[in-house]
N, C-alpha and C positions, 0 to 999 in steps of 0.2 A: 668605780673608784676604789683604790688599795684601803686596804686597812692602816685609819688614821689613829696614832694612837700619841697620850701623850705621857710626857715621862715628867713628874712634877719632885725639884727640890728642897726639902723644906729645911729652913734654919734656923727657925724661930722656936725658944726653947715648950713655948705654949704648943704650936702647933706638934711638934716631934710628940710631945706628950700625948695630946689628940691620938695619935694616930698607932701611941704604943698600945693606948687603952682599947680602940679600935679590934669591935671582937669579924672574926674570918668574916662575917657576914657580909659586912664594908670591906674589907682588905682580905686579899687572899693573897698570902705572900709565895705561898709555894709555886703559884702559878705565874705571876709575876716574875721572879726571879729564874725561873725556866723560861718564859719566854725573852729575857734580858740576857741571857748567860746563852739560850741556844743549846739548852744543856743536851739532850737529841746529840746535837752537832759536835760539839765539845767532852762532851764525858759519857754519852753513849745513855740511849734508850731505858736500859736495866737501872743506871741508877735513878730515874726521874720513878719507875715502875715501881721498885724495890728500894724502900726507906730505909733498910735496917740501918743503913749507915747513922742515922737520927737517934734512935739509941746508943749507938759508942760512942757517939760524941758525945751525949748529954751522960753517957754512966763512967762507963771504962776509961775511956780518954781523959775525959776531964780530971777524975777523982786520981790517975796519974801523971799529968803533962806535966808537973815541974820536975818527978825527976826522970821523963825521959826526953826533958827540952831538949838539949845538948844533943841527942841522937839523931831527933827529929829536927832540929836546925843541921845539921850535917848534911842529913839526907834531902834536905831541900838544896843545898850547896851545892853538893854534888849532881842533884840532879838538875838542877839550872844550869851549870858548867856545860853539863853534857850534852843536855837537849837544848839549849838557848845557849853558845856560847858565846863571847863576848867575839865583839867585831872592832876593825880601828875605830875610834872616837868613843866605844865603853869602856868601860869604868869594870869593875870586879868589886863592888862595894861593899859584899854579904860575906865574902872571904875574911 
């Protein structure tokens, strides 16, 4: 039999709580979200391997993303435009 797995939503402000206080032992997020993302498939082996990216976000990034939002919304634009571009019946909303 394949591997049955289940994928549970929660909405209930108690339970979210539960589950933020939830130490890795119960919840192992990184593994979870790798196997939902497919991250292997989608962003390549290296970065599931190699975290560093978990540091710039939590230091470097964070402590500058307002003022380099503008750049970094650009750069997302542009590169949706390019690699996704819009087809008849879309829209270009982010422009």
């Amino acid at each position: 039999m394949p591997d049955q797995k289940w994928i549970v939503m929660v909405t209930d402000e108690n339970m979210i709580d539960d589950i933020r206080k939830a130490t890795d032992e119960y919840l192992e997020f990184l593994e979870a979200f790798n196997e939902f993302m497919q991250t292997d498939y989608t962003m390549g082996k290296p970065i599931r391997i190699n975290l560093y990216h978990f540091d710039v976000v939590k230091t470097t990034l964070t402590r500058n993303i307002s003022a380099r939002f503008s750049d970094v919304r650009d750069e997302i634009v542009t590169a949706c435009a390019e690699e996704i571009p819009a087809t008849e019946g879309t829209s270009d909303k982010l422009s």
